[in-house]
Steps between C-alpha positions, in 0.01 A plus 500: 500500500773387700820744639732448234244611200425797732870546564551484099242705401626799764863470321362496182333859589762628652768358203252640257467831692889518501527393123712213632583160385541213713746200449560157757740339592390161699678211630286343835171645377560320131303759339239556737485861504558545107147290570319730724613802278368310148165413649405855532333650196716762295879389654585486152526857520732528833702167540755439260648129574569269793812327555478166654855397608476217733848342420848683555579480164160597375595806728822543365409449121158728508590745757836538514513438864915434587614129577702667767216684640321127528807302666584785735148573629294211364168494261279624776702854631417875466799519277340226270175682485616838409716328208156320395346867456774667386539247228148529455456849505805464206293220267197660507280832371429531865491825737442292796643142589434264826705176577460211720687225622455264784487216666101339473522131630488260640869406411804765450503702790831489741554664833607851337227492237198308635179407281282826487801683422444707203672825365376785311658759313310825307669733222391732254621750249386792774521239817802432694573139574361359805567147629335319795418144646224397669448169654109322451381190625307243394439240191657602194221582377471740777838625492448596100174688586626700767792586314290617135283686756860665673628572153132658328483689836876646493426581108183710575698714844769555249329654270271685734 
């Protein structure tokens, strides 16, 4: 079994536990996580839908994440990722939402926002909003793993 199915099948307890429902919202990752969660047996039961939102106007149009919000801080910001759950959190049946948006390589990254850069945002119907970015290294390959593994990991302390 490798982390992430471990990682999914301690949220799904703990989501299941809580009576929660989990929604996505991906751009970098491209569904990865939503991926890790469906492989485990009985997520029907706990997550509710991923968004994968890997354009701006995908974000805009599913999400409701503000054109504003994405020319004054960029795709990959805090204030990005927070609109990402929020909007999530909004479209969904979901208790519980997690965002990502980054940076994964080789090309994109810039001085300010370098590849590996990826940011994270959790909200939930009894969860304040918390934002973050952490920077990985590696392929992109790499850089997706570490951050499905970041956002599985913040999921499961959140709900602890």
């Amino acid at each position: 079994m490798d982390n992430h199915s471990a990682l999914a099948i301690n949220l799904g307890i703990k989501l299941k536990r809580h009576g929660y429902l989990l929604a996505l919202a991906e751009s970098c990752t491209g569904g990865m996580v939503a991926q890790a969660v469906t492989s485990t047996s009985g997520s029907s039961a706990w997550f509710d839908r991923g968004f994968v939102t890997y354009s701006n106007n995908a974000k805009i149009e599913m999400l409701n994440v503000s054109q504003t919000t994405l020319e004054t801080f960029g795709a990959v910001s805090e204030q990005t990722a927070a609109e990402m759950a929020t909007g999530a959190l909004k479209n969904s049946h979901a208790h519980i939402v997690a965002s990502i948006t980054g940076i994964a390589g080789p090309d994109g990254g810039s001085p300010e926002k370098p590849v590996g850069t990826v940011c994270f945002a959790w909200v939930g119907t009894q969860l304040p909003m918390f934002a973050c970015t952490q920077q990985f290294s590696g392929s992109r390959s790499q850089i997706r793993q570490q951050a499905t593994t970041f956002v599985l990991t913040g999921l499961i302390e959140k709900l602890a």
